[in-house]
C-alpha positions in Angstrom: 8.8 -10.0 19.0 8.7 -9.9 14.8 5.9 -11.6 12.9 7.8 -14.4 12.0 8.1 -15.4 15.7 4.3 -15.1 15.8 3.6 -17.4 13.2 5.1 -20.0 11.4 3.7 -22.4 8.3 4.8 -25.6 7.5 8.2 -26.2 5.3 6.9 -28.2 3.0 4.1 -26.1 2.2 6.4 -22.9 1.8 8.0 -24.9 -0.1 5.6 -26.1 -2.5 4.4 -22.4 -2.7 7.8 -21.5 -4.1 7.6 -23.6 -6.8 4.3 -22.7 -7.9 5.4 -19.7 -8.0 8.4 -19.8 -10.2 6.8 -22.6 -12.2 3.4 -20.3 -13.2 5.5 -17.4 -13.7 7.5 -18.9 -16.0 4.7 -20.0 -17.8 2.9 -16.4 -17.8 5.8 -15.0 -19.2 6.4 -17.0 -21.7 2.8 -16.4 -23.0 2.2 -12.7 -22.2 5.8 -11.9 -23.7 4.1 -10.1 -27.2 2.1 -8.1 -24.5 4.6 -7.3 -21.8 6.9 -5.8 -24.8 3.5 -4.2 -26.7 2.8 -2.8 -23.4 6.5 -1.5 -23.1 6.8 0.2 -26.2 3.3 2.0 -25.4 4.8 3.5 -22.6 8.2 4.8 -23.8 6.0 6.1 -26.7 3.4 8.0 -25.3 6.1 10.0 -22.4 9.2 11.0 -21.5 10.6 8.5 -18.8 11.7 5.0 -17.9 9.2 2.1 -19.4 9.4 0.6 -15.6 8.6 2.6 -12.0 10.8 0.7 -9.6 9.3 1.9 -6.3 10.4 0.5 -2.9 8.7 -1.7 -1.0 9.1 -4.0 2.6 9.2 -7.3 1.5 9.3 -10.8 3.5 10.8 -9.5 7.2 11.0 -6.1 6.3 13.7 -6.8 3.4 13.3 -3.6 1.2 13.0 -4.5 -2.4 12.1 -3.1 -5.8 8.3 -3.3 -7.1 8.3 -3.9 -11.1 5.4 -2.2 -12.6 5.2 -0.4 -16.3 5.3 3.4 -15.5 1.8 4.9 -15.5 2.5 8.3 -14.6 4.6 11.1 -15.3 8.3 11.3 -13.8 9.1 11.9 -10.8 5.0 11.9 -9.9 5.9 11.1 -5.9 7.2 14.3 -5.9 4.6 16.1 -7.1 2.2 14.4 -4.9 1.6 11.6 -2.1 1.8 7.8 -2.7 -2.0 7.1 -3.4 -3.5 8.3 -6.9 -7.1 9.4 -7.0 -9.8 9.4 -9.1 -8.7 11.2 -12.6 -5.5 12.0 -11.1 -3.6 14.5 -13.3 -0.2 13.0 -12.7 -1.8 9.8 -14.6 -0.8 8.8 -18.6 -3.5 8.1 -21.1 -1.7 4.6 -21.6 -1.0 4.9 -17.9 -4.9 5.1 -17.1 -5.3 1.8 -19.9 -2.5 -0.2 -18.1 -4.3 0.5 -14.8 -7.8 -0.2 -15.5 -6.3 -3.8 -17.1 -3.6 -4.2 -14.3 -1.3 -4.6 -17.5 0.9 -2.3 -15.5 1.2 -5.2 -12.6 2.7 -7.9 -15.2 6.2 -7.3 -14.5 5.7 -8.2 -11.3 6.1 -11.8 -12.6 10.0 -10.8 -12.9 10.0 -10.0 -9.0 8.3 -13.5 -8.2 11.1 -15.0 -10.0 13.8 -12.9 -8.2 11.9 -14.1 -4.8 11.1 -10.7 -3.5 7.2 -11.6 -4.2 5.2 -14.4 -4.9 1.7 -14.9 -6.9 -0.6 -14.6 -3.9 0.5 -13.0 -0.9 -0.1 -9.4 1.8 0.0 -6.8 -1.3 3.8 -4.9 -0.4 3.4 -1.7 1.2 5.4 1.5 1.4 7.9 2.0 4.4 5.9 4.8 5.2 3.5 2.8 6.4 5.2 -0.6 7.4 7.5 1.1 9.6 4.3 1.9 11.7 3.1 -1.5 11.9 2.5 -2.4 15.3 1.0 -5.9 16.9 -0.5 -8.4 14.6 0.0 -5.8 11.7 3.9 -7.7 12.1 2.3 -10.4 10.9 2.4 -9.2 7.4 5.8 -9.1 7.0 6.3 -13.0 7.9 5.6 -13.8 4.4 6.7 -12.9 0.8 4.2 -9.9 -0.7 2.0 -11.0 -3.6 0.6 -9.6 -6.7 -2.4 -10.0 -5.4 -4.4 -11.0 -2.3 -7.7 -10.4 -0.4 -7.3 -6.6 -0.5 -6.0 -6.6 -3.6 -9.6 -8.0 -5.0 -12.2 -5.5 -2.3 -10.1 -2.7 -3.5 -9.3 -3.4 -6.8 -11.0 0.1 -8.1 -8.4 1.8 -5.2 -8.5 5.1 -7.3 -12.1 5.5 -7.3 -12.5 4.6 -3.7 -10.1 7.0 -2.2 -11.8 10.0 -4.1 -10.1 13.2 -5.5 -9.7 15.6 -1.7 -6.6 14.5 -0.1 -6.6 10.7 -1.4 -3.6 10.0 0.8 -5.3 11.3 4.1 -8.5 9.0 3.3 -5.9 6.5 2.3 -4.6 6.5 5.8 -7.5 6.7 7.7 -10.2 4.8 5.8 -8.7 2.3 3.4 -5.4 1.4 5.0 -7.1 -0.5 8.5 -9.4 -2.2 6.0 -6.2 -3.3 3.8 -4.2 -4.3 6.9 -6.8 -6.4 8.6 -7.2 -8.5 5.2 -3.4 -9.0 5.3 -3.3 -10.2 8.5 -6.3 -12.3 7.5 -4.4 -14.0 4.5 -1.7 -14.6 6.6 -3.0 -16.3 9.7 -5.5 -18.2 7.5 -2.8 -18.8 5.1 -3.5 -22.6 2.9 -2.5 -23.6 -0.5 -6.2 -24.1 -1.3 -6.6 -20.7 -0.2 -4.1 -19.2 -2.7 -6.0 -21.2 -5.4 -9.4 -19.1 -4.6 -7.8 -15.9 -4.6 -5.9 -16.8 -8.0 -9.2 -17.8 -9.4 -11.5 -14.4 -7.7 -8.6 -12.1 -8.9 -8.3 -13.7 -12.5 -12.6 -13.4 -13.0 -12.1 -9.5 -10.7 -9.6 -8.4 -13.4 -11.9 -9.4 -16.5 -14.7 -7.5 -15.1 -12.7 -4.0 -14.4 -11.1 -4.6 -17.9 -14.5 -5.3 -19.8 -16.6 -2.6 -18.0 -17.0 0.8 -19.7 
């Protein structure tokens, strides 16, 4: 049985969802433009490399898809080490670290909410590394489009920090990613419009505070 045979929300409200979506992305984008292309040029200037990372993800019923971010480490940094950055990890940019600490770097991901492959609020994608080993009402997570942002994104918004600098990706695994997986299945089961509206509004005032503390 997948997650979407588990549950199921109502058309209409999918539906509206959708629209938000594309209509508030639209509208971020035609804002933030100056900054998405600042933030672009700051990227391709301070390293060699693409001014995107384009890192694959499971999306809505385990549909692979591309994640949009602006590059904040060096090429090819998978390679040289696991899929969870630590605190002051090497493989990091100075404008890297900047975009980060901001979530600047996440602003594309306005470009995959128009394509479909996300939407504004939703379980934060994954890797397949770790999808593939979802098992019982972890499948729930994949019965809805992946968000920029959601309950885990706000409790572990300083991720790097949290995970430490001694094998991040082990303490990723055995500490953080339960945690993460239980609020996805949370957001999903409790899933409302309204609710979308609270985590738009805690992420928005979460975001100000990392980007105005020192």
């Amino acid at each position: 049985m997948n997650g979407e045979a588990l549950i199921r929300h109502p058309g209409w409200a999918l539906a509206l969802k959708r629209s938000a979506d594309i209509l508030l992305s639209l509208s971020v984008l035609a804002v933030l433009w100056p900054l998405l292309l600042a933030a672009a040029v700051a990227v391709k200037l301070s390293s060699p490399g693409p001014v995107f990372y384009r890192g694959v993800r499971s999306g809505l019923n385990g549909t692979t898809f591309r994640i949009l971010k602006f590059r904040s480490m060096v090429i090819d940094a998978e390679a040289l080490g696991g899929p969870t950055t630590g605190t002051n990890d090497p493989r990091v940019t100075r404008v890297g670290a900047f975009l980060r600490k901001t979530k600047l770097d996440e602003l594309p991901q306005f470009l995959n909410v128009l394509k479909g492959d996300m939407s504004l609020v939703g379980p934060r994608p994954e890797v397949l590394e770790y999808t593939s080993q979802y098992r019982g009402e972890e499948r729930l997570i994949l019965c809805m489009r992946p968000g920029i942002t959601d309950y885990a994104s706000i409790e572990f918004a300083d991720l790097d920090d949290q995970v430490g600098s001694e094998d991040p990706d082990r303490f990723f695994r055995e500490h953080i990613l339960p945690r993460k997986n239980a609020l996805r299945v949370k957001y999903v089961k409790q899933w409302s419009l309204g609710s979308d509206l609270v985590i738009l509004w805690q992420t928005a005032w979460r975001v100000l505070k990392r980007a105005t503390d020192r």
